[in-house]
C-alpha positions in Angstrom: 69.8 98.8 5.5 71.6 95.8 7.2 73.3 92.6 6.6 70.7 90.6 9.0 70.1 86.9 8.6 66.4 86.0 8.6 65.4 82.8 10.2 62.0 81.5 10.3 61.7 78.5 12.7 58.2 77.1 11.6 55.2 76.0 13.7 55.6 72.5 13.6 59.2 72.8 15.0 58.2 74.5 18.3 54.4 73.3 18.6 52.5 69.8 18.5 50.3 71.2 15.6 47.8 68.4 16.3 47.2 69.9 19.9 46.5 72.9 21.4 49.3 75.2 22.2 51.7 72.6 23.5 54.5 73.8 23.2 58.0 71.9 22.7 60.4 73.9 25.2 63.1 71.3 25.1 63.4 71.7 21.4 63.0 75.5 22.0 66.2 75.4 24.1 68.2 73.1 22.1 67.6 75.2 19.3 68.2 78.9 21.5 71.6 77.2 22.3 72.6 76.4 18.7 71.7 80.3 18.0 73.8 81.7 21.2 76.8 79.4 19.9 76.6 81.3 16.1 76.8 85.3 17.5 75.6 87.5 14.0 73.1 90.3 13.7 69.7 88.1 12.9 66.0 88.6 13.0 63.9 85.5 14.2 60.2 84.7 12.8 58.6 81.8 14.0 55.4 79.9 13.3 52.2 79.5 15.2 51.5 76.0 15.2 49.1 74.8 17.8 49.2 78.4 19.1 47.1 80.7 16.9 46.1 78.3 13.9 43.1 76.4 16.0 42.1 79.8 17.1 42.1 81.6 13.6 40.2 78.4 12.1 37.8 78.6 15.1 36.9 82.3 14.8 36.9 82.0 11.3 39.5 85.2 11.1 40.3 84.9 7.5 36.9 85.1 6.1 36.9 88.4 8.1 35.5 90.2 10.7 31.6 89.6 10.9 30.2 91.5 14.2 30.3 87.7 15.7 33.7 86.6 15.3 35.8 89.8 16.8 36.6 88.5 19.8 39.0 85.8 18.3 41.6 88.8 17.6 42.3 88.9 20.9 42.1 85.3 21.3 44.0 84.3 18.4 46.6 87.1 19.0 47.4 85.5 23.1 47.7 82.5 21.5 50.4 83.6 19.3 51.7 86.0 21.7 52.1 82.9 24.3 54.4 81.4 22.0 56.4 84.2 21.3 57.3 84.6 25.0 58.3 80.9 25.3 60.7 81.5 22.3 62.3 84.8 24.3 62.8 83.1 27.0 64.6 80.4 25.7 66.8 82.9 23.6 67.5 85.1 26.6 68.3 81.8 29.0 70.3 81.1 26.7 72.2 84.5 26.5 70.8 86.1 23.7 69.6 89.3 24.3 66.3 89.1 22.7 62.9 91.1 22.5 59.8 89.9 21.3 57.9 91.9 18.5 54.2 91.4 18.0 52.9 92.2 14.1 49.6 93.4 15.3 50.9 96.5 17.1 53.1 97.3 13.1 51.2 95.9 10.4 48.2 96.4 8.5 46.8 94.3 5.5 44.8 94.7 2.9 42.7 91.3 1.7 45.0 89.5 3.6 48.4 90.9 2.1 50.8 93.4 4.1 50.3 97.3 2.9 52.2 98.3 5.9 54.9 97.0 7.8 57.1 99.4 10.5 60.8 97.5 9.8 62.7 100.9 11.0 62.7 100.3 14.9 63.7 96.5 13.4 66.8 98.0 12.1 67.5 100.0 15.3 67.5 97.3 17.5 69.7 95.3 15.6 72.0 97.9 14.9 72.3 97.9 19.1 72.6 94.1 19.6 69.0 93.5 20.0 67.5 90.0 18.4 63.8 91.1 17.6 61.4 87.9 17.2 58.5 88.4 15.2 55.7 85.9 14.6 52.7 84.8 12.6 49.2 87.2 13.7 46.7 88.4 13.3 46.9 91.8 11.8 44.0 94.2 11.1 42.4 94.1 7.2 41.1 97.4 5.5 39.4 94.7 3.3 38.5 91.9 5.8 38.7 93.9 9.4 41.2 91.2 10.5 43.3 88.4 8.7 46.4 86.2 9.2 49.6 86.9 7.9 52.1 84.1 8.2 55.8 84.2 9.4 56.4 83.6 5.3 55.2 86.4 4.4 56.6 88.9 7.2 59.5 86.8 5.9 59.8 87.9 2.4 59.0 91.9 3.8 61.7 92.0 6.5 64.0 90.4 4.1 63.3 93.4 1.3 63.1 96.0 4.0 66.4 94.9 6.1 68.9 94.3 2.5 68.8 90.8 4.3 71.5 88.5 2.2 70.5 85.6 3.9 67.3 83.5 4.7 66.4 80.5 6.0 63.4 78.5 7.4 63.7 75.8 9.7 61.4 73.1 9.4 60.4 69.7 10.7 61.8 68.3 6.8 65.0 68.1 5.6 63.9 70.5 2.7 60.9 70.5 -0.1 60.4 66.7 -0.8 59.2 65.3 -4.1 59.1 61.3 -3.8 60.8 61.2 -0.7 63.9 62.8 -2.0 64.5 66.6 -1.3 64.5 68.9 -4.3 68.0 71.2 -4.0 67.2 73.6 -6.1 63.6 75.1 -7.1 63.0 78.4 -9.2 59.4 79.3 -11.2 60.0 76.7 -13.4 60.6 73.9 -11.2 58.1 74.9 -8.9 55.3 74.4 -11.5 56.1 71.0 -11.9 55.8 69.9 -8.3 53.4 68.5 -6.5 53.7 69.9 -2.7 51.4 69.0 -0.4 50.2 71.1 2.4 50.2 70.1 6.3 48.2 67.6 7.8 47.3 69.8 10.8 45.5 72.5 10.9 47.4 75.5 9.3 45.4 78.8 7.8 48.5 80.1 5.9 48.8 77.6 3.5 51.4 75.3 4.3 54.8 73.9 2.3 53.2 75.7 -1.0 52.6 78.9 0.6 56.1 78.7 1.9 57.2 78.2 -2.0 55.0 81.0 -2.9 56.7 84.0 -0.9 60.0 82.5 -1.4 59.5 82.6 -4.6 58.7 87.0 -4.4 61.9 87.0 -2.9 63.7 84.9 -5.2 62.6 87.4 -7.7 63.9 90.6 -5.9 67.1 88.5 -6.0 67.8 86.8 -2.3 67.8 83.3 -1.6 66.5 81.3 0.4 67.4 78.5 2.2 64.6 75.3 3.7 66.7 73.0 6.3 65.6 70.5 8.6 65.4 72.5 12.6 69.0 70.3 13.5 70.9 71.6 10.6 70.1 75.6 12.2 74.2 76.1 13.1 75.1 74.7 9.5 73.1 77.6 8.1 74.2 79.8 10.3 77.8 79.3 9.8 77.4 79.1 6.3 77.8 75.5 5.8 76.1 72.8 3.7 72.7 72.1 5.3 71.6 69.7 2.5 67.7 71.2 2.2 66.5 73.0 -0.8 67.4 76.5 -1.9 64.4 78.6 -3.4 66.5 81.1 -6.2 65.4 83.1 -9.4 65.4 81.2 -12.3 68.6 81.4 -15.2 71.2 81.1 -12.1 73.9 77.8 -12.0 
């Protein structure tokens, strides 16, 4: 077990979701430089965005694997995998000595939820200074042949598997917003009485609500988590106010 912080920078934060895998490398290294400046053991998920939604919805990935469609694992997987080395290369310009980690290669799912997930070599390259940075994929399906699992969801498991304390998702929002106004706190209860809407763009995994909805599982387990606007990153990191939302088991103050 380790004391890792989990952050999840989302799709929208590093991508122009309405494009196609244009990625947004001045934000990239703005946000590689607030990391570098916060030094702490932490595992980095990020989104696909333009790079590995347009190709999932293309291929048609999570309806499954049809004899037609195969070929967009690999294509759906470069895309993603592009991205991924844009975000190690901004880390390590910016002196963080970080590896990227592809979920394809350690996962498998089973109608589209994780059955197995390799976390140990996670732990033994943090445990040596290492910053591994995973990312939404495709994985293989015993149910489907292929689906998508979201950076939420490998979230929520690395956050189990890890004894993570700490979790927070950077997003292009300054939290979950009801009227305009963000919501600081949601547990179960609250969460059934708002209406969040998904993303405009194209996005197979489901959007703010599916954010809500594995935050939620590890609410339950008893970590919280934490949804900031991308500029508040260092505030999080150094454990200050961020001002977003904070996703918690219900019953707490």
């Amino acid at each position: 077990m380790t004391d890792a912080v989990i952050l999840k920078l989302g799709g929208s934060v590093i991508t122009d979701k309405s494009g196609g895998c244009v990625i947004d490398h001045a934000r990239l290294r703005e946000i590689a430089g607030r990391i570098a400046r916060n030094p702490q053991a932490l595992v980095l998920v990020h989104g696909a965005g333009s790079c590995g939604h347009p190709e999932a919805r293309l291929y048609r990935i999570d309806d499954g694997l049809d004899g037609e469609n195969v070929s967009g694992v690999y294509h759906t997987h470069a895309a993603v995998s592009r991205l991924n080395a844009a975000v190690v290369d901004a880390l390590r310009g910016a002196g963080v000595e970080a590896i990227g980690v592809h979920p394809l290669a350690l996962a498998l799912a089973e109608g589209g939820r994780l059955v197995s997930f390799e976390t140990r070599h996670i732990a033994e390259m943090i445990r040596h200074g290492i910053m591994p940075v995973l990312h939404g994929d495709v994985v293989m399906d015993r149910l489907k042949g292929a689906c998508i699992v979201s950076g939420d969801q490998l979230v929520t498991r690395l956050a189990a598997a890890l004894g993570s304390r700490r979790v927070g998702l950077a997003t292009d929002v300054a939290g979950v917003l009801q009227d305009g106004a963000v919501v600081p706190r949601i547990d179960r209860g609250i969460a059934e009485t708002l209406e969040i809407s998904g993303s405009g763009n194209t996005d197979v995994t489901g959007g703010m609500r599916g954010k809500i909805e594995e935050l939620l599982v590890l609410a339950d387990a008893g970590t919280d988590s934490h949804i900031f606007h991308v500029s508040k990153v260092d505030r999080f990191l150094d454990g200050t106010g961020h001002g977003g939302t904070i996703v918690t088991r219900g019953g707490r103050s």
